[in-house]
C-alpha positions as CSV (number, residue, x, y, z in Angstrom):
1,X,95.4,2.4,194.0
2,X,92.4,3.7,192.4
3,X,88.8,1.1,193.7
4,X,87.0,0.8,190.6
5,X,83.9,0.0,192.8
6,X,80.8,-2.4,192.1
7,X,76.9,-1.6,191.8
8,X,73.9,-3.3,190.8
9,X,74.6,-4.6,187.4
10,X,72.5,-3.5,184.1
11,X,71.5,-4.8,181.1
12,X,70.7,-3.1,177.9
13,X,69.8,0.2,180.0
14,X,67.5,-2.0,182.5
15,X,68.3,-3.7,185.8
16,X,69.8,-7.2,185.4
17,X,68.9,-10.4,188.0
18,X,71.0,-13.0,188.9
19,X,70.7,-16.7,188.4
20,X,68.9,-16.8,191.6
21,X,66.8,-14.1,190.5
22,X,67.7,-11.4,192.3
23,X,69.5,-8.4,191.2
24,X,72.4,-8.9,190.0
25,X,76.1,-6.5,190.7
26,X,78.8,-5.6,188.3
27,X,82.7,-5.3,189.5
28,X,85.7,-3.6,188.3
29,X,85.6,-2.7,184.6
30,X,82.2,-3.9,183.8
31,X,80.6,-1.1,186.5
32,X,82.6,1.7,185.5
33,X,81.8,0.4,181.8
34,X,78.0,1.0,182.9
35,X,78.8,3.8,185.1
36,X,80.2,5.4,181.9
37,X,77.0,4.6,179.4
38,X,74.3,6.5,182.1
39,X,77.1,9.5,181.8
40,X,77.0,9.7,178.2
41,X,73.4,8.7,177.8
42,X,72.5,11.8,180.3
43,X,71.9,15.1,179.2
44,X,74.9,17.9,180.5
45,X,73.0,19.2,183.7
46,X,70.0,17.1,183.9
47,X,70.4,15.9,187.6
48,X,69.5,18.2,190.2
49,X,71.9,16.9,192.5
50,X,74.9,17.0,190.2
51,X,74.6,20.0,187.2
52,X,78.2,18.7,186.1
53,X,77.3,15.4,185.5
54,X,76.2,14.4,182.0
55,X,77.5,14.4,178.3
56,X,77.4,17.7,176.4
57,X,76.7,16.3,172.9
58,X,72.7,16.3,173.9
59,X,72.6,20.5,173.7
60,X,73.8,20.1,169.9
61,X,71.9,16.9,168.8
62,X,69.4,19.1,167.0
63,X,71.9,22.0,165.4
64,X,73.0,21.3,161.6
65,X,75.8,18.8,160.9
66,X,78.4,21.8,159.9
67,X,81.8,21.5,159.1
68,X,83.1,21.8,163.1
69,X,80.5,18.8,164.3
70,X,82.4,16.2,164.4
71,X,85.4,17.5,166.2
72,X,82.8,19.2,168.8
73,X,81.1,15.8,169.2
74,X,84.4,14.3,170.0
75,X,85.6,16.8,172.0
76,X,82.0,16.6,174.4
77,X,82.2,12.9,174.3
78,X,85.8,12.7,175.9
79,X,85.1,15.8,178.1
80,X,82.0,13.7,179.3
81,X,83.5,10.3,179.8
82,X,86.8,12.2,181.9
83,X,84.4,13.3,183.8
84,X,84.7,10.3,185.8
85,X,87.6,10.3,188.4
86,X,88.0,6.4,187.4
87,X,88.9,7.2,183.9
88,X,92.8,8.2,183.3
89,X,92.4,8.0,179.1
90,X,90.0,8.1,176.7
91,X,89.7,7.4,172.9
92,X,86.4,8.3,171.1
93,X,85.8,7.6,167.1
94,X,82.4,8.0,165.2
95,X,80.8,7.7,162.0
96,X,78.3,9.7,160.9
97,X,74.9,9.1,159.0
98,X,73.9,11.8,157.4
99,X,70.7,10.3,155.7
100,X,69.3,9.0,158.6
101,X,71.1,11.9,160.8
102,X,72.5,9.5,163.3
103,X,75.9,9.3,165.0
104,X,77.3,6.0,165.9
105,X,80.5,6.6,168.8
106,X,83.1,4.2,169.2
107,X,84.6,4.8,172.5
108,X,87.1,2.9,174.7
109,X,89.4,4.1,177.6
110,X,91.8,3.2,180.2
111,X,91.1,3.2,184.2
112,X,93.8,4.4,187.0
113,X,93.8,0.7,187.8
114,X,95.3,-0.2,184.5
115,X,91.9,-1.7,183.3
116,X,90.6,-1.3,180.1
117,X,87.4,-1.8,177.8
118,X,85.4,-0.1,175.3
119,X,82.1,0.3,173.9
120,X,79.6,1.8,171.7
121,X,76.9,4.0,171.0
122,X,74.6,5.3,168.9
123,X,72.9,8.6,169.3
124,X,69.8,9.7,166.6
125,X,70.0,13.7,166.0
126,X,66.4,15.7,166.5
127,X,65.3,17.5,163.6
């Protein structure tokens, strides 16, 4: 049986307190589900400690939208969230805005424990 582990729970990309007002953990699904956000929120290589850690998508952010981008920004998203030795599936979807050159991911997956959730994100392209 795979331990999907616990941490020190987040909110909204900050660090969330308890009722008592201290900080505050997350379990199961909701800490990989966190876990999973830093991954795809960090650049591919950014850590010193771990080069493989990190979601490839950031190295392209600022190359034009061509024909092949959406495919590639699948393809880095699930390479990035697989990453994670939790993770036994993954299923990403995302819309694109070309005006305002964002790209808005839909991803969920499925953990070696059985569990599963999903989430989203939205990533702005540089210019």
């Amino acid at each position: 049986m795979i331990e999907i582990g616990s941490d020190i729970g987040t909110a909204n990309g900050d660090y969330a307190t308890s009722a008592q007002g201290g900080m505050s953990t997350a379990s199961g699904a909701d800490n990989l589900t966190e876990a999973l956000r830093r991954r795809f929120r960090t650049p591919y290589g950014s850590l010193f400690y771990d080069r493989t850690f990190g979601n490839k998508l950031h190295n392209r952010l600022s190359a034009p939208m061509v024909r092949t981008f959406e495919q590639d920004a699948i393809a880095d998203a699930t390479e990035c969230l697989m990453g994670d030795t939790r993770v036994q599936s993954v299923q990403v979807r995302l819309s694109l805005n070309h005006e305002e050159r964002r790209v808005r991911f839909a991803l969920s997956y499925v953990a070696k424990d059985g569990s599963a959730a999903a989430f989203e994100e939205e990533v702005a392209l540089r210019v």
